[in-house]
C-alpha positions in Angstrom: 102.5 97.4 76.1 103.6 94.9 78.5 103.5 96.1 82.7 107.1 95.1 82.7 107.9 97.7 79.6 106.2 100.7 81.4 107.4 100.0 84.6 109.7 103.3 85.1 106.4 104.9 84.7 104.7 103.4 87.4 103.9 105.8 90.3 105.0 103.5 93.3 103.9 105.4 96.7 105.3 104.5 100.4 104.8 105.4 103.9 107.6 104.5 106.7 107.8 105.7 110.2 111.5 107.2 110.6 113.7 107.9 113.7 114.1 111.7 114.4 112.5 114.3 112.7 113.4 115.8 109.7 114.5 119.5 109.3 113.1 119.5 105.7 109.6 118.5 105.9 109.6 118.0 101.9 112.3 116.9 99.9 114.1 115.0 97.4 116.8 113.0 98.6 119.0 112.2 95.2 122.3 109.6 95.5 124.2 107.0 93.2 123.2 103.8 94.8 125.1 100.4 94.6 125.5 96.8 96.5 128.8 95.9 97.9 130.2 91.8 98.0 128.1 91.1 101.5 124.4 92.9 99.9 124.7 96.0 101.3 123.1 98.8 99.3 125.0 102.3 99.8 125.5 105.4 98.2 127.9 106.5 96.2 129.4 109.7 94.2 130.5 107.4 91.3 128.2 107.6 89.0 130.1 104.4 87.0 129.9 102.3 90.0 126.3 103.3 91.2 122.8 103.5 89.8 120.9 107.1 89.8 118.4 106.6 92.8 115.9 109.4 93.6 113.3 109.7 96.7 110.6 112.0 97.0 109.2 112.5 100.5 106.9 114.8 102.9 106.3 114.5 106.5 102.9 113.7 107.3 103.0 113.7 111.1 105.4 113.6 113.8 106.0 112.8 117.2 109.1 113.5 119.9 111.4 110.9 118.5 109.5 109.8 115.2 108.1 111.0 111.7 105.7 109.6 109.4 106.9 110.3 105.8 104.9 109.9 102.7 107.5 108.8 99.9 107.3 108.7 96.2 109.7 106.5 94.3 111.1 108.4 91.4 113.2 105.9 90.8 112.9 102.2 92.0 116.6 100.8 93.6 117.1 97.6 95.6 116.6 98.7 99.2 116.7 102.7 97.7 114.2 103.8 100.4 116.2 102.3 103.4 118.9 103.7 102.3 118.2 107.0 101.8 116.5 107.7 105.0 119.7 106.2 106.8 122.1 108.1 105.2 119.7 111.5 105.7 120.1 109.9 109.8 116.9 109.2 109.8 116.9 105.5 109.6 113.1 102.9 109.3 111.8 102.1 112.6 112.6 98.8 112.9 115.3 98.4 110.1 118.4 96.7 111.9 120.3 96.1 108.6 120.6 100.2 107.8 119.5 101.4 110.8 120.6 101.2 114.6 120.8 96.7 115.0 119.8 96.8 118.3 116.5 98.8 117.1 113.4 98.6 119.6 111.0 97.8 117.0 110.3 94.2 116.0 109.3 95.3 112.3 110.3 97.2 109.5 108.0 100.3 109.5 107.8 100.5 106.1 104.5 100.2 104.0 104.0 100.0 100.1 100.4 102.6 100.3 99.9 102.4 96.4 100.1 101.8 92.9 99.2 103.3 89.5 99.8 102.3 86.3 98.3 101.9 82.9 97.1 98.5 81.8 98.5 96.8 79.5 95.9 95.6 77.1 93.2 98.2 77.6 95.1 101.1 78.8 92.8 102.5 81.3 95.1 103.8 84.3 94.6 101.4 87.1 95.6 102.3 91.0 95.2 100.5 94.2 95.8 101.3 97.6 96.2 99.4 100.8 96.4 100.8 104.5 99.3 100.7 106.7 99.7 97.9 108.9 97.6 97.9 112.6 101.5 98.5 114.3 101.5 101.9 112.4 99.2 103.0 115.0 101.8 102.2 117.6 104.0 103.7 116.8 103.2 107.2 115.8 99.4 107.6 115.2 98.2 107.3 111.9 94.9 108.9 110.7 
């Protein structure tokens, strides 16, 4: 079995730093997702025009004005994550195209963590994890 053939099985994990914190500190966040003329992802309540998107996260840590959010990708959508947590008003640090464009933060707080998936000629589940970014720490601190 090819990578590409298992793919929706892949357990894709991500941690972002968000603006605000969230009033539910677990969640799913579930929309129909779907890219306009100019590349703009949004969401959608047509489910013919968008694609099912769903995002799993839980607040690690937060701050005044920030949260770190673990997030699982249930689904895998262009731009799904920034997307979601903009439309929950909770927008990336750092993302001007979904967030505020005038944002404070030179860089997209947004960090693929890890990945786990079966190979595909031995079959023996394979994961690998890389830390966040040193500007993490800046932002909100990260243990």
């Amino acid at each position: 079995m090819a990578l590409q053939d298992q793919w929706q099985s892949v357990e894709k994990k991500y941690i972002a730093v968000v603006h605000g914190r969230l009033a539910k500190k677990q969640d799913i966040i579930t929309s129909y997702l779907a890219e306009n003329k100019a590349f703009v992802v949004y969401s959608t309540t047509d489910t013919k025009k968008g694609k099912l998107a769903k995002t799993a996260y839980t607040v690690l840590k937060e701050s005044a004005d920030l949260s770190l959010v673990e997030i699982t990708l249930l689904t895998g959508r262009k731009n799904q994550i920034r997307v979601h947590f903009s439309n929950l008003g909770h927008p990336i640090a750092g993302d001007r195209k979904y967030g505020n464009p005038k944002d404070e933060y030179k860089r997209l707080a947004l960090h693929a963590k890890s990945i786990s998936f079966r190979h595909p000629t031995s079959g023996k589940q394979m994961s690998f994890t890389a830390k966040p970014p040193a500007f993490f720490t800046t932002l909100i601190r990260v243990g």
